[in-house]
C-alpha positions in Angstrom: 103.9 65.7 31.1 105.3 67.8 27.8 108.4 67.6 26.2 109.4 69.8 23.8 112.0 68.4 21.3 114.4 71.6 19.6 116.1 70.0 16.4 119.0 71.8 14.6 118.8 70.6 10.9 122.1 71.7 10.3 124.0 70.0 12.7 123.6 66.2 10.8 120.1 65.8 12.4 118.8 64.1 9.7 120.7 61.2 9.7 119.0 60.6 12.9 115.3 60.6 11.7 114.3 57.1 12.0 115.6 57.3 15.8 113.9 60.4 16.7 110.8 59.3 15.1 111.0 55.7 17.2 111.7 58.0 20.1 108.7 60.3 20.1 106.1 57.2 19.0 107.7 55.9 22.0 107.3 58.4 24.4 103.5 59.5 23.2 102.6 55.6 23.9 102.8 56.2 27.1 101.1 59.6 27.6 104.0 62.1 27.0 102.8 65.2 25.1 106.0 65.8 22.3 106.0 69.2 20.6 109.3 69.4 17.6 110.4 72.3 16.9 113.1 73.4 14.1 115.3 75.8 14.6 116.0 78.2 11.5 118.8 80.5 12.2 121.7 81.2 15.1 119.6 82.4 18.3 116.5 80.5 17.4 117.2 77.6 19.5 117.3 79.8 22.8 114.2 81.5 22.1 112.2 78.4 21.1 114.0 77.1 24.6 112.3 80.1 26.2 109.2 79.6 25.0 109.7 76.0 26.4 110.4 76.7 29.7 106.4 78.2 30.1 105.1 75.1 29.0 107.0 72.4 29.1 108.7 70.0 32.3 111.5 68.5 30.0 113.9 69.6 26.8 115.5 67.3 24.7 118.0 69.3 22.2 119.3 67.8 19.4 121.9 69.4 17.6 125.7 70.2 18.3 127.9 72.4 21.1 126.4 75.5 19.6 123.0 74.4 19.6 122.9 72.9 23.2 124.4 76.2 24.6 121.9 78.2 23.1 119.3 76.0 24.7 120.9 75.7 27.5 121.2 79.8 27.9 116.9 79.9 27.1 116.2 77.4 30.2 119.1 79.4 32.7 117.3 79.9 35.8 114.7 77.7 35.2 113.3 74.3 37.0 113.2 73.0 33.2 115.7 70.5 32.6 118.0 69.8 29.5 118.9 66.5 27.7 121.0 65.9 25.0 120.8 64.4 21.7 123.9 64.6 20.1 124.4 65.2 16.3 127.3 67.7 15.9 130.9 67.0 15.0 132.5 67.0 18.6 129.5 67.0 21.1 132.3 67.9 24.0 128.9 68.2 26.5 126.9 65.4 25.7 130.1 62.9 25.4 131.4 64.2 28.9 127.8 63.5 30.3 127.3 60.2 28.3 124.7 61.3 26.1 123.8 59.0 23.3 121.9 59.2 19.7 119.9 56.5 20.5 116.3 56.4 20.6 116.5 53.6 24.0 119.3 55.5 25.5 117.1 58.6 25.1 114.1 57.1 25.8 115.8 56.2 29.5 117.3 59.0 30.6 113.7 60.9 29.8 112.0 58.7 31.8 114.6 57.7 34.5 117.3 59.6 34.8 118.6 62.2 37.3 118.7 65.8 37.4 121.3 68.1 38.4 122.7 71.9 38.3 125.1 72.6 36.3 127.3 75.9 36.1 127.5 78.2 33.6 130.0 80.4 31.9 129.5 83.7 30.6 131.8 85.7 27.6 130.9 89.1 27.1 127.2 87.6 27.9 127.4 85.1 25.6 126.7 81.6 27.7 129.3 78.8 27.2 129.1 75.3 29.1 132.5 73.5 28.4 135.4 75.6 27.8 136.6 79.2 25.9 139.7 79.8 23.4 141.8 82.5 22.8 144.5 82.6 19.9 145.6 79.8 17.9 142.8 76.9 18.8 140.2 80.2 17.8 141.9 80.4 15.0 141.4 77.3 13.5 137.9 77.5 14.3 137.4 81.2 12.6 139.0 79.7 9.6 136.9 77.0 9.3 133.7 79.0 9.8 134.6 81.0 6.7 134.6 77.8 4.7 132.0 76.0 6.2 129.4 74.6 3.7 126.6 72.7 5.5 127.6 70.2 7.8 131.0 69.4 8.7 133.1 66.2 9.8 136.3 66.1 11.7 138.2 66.0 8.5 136.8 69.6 7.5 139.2 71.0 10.4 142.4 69.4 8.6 142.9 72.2 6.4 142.4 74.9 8.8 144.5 73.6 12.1 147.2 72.7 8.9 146.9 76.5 7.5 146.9 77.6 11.0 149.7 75.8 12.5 152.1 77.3 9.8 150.5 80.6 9.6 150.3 81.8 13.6 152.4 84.0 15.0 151.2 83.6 18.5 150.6 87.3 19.5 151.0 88.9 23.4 147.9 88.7 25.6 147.2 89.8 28.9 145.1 88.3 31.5 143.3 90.4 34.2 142.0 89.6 37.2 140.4 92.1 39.5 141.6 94.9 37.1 145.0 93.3 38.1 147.6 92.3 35.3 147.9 88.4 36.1 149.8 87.4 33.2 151.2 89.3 30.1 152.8 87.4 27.2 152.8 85.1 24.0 151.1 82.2 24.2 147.3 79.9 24.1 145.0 80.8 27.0 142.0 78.7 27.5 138.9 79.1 30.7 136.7 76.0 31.1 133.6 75.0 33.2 134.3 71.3 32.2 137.4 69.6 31.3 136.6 68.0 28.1 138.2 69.7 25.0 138.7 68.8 21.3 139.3 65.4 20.5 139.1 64.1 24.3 142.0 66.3 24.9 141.5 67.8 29.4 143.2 71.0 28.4 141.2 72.4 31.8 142.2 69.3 33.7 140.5 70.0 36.6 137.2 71.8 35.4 134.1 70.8 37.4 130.2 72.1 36.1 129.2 72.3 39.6 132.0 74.0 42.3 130.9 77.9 40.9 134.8 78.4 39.5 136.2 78.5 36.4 139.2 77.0 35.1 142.1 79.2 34.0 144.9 77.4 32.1 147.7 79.2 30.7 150.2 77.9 28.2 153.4 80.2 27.6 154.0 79.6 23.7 156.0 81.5 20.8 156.2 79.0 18.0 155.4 75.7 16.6 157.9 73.8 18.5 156.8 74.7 22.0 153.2 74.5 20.7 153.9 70.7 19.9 155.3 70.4 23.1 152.3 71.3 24.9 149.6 69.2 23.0 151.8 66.1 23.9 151.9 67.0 27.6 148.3 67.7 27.2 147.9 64.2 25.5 149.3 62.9 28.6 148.0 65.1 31.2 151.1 66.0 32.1 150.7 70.1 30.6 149.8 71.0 33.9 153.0 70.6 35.9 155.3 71.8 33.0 157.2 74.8 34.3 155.7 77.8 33.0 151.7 77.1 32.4 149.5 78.8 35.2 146.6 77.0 36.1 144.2 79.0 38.0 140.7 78.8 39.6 139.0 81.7 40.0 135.5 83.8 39.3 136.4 86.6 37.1 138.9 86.7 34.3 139.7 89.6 31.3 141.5 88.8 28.2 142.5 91.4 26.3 145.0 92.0 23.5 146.5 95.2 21.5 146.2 92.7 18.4 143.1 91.3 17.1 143.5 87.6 18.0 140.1 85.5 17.7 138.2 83.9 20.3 135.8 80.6 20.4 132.9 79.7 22.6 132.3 75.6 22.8 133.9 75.1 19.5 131.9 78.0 17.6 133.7 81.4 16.5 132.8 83.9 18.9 134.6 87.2 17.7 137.8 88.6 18.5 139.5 90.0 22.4 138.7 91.8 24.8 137.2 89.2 26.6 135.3 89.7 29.9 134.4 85.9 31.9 132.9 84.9 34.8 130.2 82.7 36.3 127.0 81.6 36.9 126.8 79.0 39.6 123.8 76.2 38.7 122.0 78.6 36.2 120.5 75.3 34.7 119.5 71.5 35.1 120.5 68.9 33.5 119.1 65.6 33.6 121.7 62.9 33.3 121.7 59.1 31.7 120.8 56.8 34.5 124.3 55.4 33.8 126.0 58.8 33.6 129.6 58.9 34.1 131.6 61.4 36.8 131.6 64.2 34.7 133.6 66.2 36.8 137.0 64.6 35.7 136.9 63.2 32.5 
């Protein structure tokens, strides 16, 4: 059996050296062939994954949201299965899964744990696994993109969530779906394939990887106040049921906008509306930790 090993260098991967390096000695005790491979700019991790998918029966990706997604879009409609080693700054993916940076951890779910399909989003045909922003969240996340230096840590988002908070002025949106106007008006509009957001927050409650829907979740919003409002409710998964938000499931959506108001794919900036969404139902495998949890509500 080969395993090829895709390693983002960016996204805090060197901290996790000594583990990787235990992990492969590890694995080529036993008779596992291990090829590493570094990626070296944005795209390079889904061709490398590509490449894999000729070759290899397994790929382990280490690296971030970004980096996963990019792998995970190179082994689409594939028999090659994806597992996670997590080094970014939020890993929504691998923490919903229960993905660890551990070499034993690793080492298991290689070796022992189960696979299974997983959907797939799709944004103007970029892939996304977990969930898609429009407006403020976006915003912060453009902001911090322009004054990224290297890695970052959750305390490089302070700034920009503080500068955007003040600074958004929560522009009008529309939602399509079937060429149909669904919803027109100010406000945050988010579309997940799996519930977990930014700091463990369900903004999609209900988002499942593996029922061929997406998640549609709608939060009417014209300032700060109401904007405060709806992160508490979210807090307490109670944003839902609060008069006025749309939650949806559905195949299709179109976001579009007479104003330029930014747009983020798993965390990373991803441009600026219209928006086109829809999905791919088990486009990929993942193999799970032996001791995975239900990912489907979490």
């Amino acid at each position: 059996m080969k395993i090829v090993v895709i390693i983002n260098p960016v996204a805090g991967a060197n901290k996790h050296r000594a583990q990787l390096g235990k992990l492969i000695t590890r694995l080529r005790s036993t008779g596992i062939e291990v090829e590493t491979r570094i990626t070296e700019v944005a795209g390079h991790a889904q061709e490398i994954a590509a490449q894999a998918a000729k070759s290899a029966q397994k790929v382990l990706a280490v690296g971030g949201d970004g980096t996963i997604c990019e792998i995970a879009n190179g082994l689409a409609d594939t028999d090659i299965p994806l597992i996670v080693w997590p080094t970014g700054t939020e890993n929504l993916f691998a923490r919903s899964l229960g993905f660890r940076s551990n070499a034993d951890s690793a080492f298991d779910c290689l070796t022992r744990g189960r696979v299974t399909p997983f959907d797939v989003g799709v944004a103007n045909r970029r892939s996304f696994l977990t969930i898609v922003g429009v407006g403020f969240d976006a915003e912060a996340v453009h902001r911090l993109v322009r004054s990224r230096k290297g890695h970052i840590t959750h305390l490089s988002y302070i700034n920009p969530i503080w500068r955007t908070f003040w600074e958004y002025r929560f522009p009008s949106l529309k939602v399509a779906i079937n060429g149909d106007t669904y919803w027109q008006g100010r406000g945050l509009v988010f579309i997940g394939n799996m519930s977990r957001y930014s700091l463990g927050l369900r903004v999609v409650r209900d988002a499942r990887p593996d029922d061929g829907l997406l998640d549609l979740c709608i939060l009417p919003c014209t300032n700060q106040a109401q904007l405060i409002g709806h992160s508490l409710r979210t807090l307490l998964h109670r944003h839902i049921e609060h008069p006025g938000v749309i939650y949806q499931k559905l195949t299709h959506i179109r976001v579009e906008s007479t104003f330029n108001i930014p747009v983020e794919l798993d965390g990373e900036a991803a441009g600026y509306l219209p928006l086109d969404i829809s999905i791919r139902p088990a486009a990929i495998r993942v193999q799970l930790p032996p001791n995975a949890p239900n990912v489907y509500n979490r």
